[in-house]
C-alpha positions in Angstrom: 192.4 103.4 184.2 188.3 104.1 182.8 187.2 101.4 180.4 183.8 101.4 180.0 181.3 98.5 178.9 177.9 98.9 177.5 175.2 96.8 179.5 175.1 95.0 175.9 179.0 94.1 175.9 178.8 92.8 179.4 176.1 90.8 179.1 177.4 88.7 176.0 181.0 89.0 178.0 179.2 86.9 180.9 177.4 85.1 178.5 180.7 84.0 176.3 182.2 83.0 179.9 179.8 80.8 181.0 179.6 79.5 177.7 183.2 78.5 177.9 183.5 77.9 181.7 186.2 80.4 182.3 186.2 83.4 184.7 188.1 86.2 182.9 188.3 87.3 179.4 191.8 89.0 178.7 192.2 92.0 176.4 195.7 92.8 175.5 196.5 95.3 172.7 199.7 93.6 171.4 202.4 94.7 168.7 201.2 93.7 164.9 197.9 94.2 162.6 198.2 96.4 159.7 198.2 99.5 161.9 200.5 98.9 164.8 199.2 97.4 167.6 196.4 94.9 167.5 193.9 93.4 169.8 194.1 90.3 171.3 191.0 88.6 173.5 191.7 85.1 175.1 190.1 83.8 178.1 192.3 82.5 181.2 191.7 81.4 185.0 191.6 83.9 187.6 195.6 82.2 188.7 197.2 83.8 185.7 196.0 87.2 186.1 199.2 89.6 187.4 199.0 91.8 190.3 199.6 94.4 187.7 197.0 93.6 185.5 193.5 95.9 186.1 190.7 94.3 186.2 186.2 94.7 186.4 184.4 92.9 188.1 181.1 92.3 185.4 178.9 89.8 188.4 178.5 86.3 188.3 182.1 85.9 189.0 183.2 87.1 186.1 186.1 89.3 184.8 187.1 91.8 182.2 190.8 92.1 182.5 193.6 94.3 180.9 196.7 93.7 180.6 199.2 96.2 182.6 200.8 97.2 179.6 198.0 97.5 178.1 196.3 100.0 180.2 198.2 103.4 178.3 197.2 102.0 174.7 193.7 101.5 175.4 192.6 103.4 178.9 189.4 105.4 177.7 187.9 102.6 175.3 184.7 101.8 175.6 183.4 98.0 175.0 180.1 97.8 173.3 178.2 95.0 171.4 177.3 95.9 168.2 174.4 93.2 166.7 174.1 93.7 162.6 172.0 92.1 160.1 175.0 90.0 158.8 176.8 89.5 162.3 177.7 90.7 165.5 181.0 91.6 167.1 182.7 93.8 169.8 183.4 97.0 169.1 186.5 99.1 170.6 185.6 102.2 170.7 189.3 103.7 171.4 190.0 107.2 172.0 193.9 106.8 172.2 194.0 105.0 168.3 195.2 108.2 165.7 195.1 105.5 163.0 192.9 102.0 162.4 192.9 99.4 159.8 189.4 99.0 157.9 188.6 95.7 160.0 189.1 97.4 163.4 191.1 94.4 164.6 194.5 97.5 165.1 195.4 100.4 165.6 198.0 102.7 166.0 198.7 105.6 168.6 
């Protein structure tokens, strides 16, 4: 599995997790959203991670995971932090999506 993560991405990831006094953040592309599948971010303790699950290690103690069935929908993406005028959000840059919706919130393979 390649995901990659801009130095911007996983500096506001290690920000967001201090922040919020969790260790991982979980991304899980889940069924639903206009196009498909859509993305789902939640943060959870390192206990509820599965030995299937993949994970990066960002520093501090902190972790990116992906859900194991996950991995085929969204191996390839790359994670950056995009900083506008009128807000900032992650962008999923995902090479496996054939079709989004105009929010970028899903996707469809």
């Amino acid at each position: 599995m390649a995901i990659n993560i801009t130095d911007k991405a996983k500096a506001q990831l290690i920000e967001l997790l201090t922040k919020n006094n969790k260790p991982c953040v979980l991304l899980q592309a889940k069924g639903g959203g206009c196009a498909g599948f859509k993305y789902d971010w939640s943060f959870i303790e390192e206990n509820k991670v599965n030995e299937n699950d993949s994970f990066i290690d960002l520093g501090n103690n902190k972790y990116f995971i992906i859900d194991s069935h996950s991995v085929p929908l969204i191996d390839g993406m790359t994670v950056n932090w995009k900083e506008e005028i009128f807000g900032s959000n992650f962008e999923l840059i995902n090479p496996n999506a054939k079709a989004s919706c105009g929010c970028g919130e899903s996707f469809g393979v």
